[in-house]
N, C-alpha and C positions, 0 to 999 in steps of 0.2 A: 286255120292258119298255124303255121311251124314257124316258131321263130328261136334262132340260135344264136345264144349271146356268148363269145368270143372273150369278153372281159372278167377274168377273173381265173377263168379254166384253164389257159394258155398252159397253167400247170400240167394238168391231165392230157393234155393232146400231147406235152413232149413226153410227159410218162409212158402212155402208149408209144410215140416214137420211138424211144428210147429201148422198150422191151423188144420192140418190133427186131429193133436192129442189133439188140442182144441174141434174140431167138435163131436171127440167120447166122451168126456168126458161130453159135454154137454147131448150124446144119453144116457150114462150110468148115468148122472145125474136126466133124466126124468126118465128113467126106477125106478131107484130106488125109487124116489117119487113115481110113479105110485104102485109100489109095493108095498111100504108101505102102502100107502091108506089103497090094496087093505087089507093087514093084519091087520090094526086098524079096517078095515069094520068087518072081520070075525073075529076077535077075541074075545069067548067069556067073556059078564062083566056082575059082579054080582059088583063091587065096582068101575071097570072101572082103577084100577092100572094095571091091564095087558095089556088093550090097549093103558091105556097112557105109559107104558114101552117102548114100541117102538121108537128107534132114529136111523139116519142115522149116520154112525162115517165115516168121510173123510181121508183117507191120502196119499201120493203121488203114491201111487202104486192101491189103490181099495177104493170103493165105498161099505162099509158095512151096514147092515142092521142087531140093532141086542136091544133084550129085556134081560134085564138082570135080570126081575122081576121072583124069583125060584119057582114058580108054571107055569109058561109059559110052562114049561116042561109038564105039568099033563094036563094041557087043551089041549095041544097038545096030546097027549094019549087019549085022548076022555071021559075024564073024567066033562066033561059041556055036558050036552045035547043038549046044542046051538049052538055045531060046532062038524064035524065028527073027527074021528082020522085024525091025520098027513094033517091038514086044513096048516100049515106052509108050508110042504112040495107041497100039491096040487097048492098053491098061485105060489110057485117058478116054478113048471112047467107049467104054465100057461103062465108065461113071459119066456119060453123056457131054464130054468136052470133046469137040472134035480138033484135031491136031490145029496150030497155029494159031488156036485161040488160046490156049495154056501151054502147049507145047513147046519151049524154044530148046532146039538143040545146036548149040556150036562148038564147034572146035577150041581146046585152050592154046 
């Protein structure tokens, strides 16, 4: 017989929760830098404001990744010779997020 008593450990089970959801946040912390990188590498510049657009925004729920400079949109449509259409979208499946699941792109 296995018997688990509940009373008293409550401590150690949020302790491991707790780690648990330290550990991911650190993976989703690389990831992001990583990815970012990878989008400041491909993003085409002719003045270099649309790669420096790029910032990580934090908050308790998600780790975003986002350029609020209004031509990002048209370099993204393959409007630069220096990078193919939907380079935003290719980066994010690269790190296994397929488009529309992180991806929002709109117009400002």
């Amino acid at each position: 017989m296995i018997k688990i008593k509940l009373t008293g450990k409550t401590g150690l089970f949020r302790s491991l929760h707790n780690q648990l959801n330290r550990d991911v946040k650190i993976d989703h912390s690389l990831k992001a830098n990583l990815l970012l990188a990878r989008l400041k590498e491909d993003t085409p510049v002719d003045t270099g404001e649309a790669r420096d657009g790029w910032e990580i925004k934090n908050s308790l729920r998600s780790i975003d990744i986002q350029n609020e400079v209004p031509h990002i949109v048209y370099l993204n449509e393959g409007f630069s010779q220096q990078a193919p259409s939907n380079f935003i979208e290719r980066d994010a499946l690269a790190f296994g997020q397929p488009a529309g699941s992180i991806v929002e792109i709109r117009s400002s």
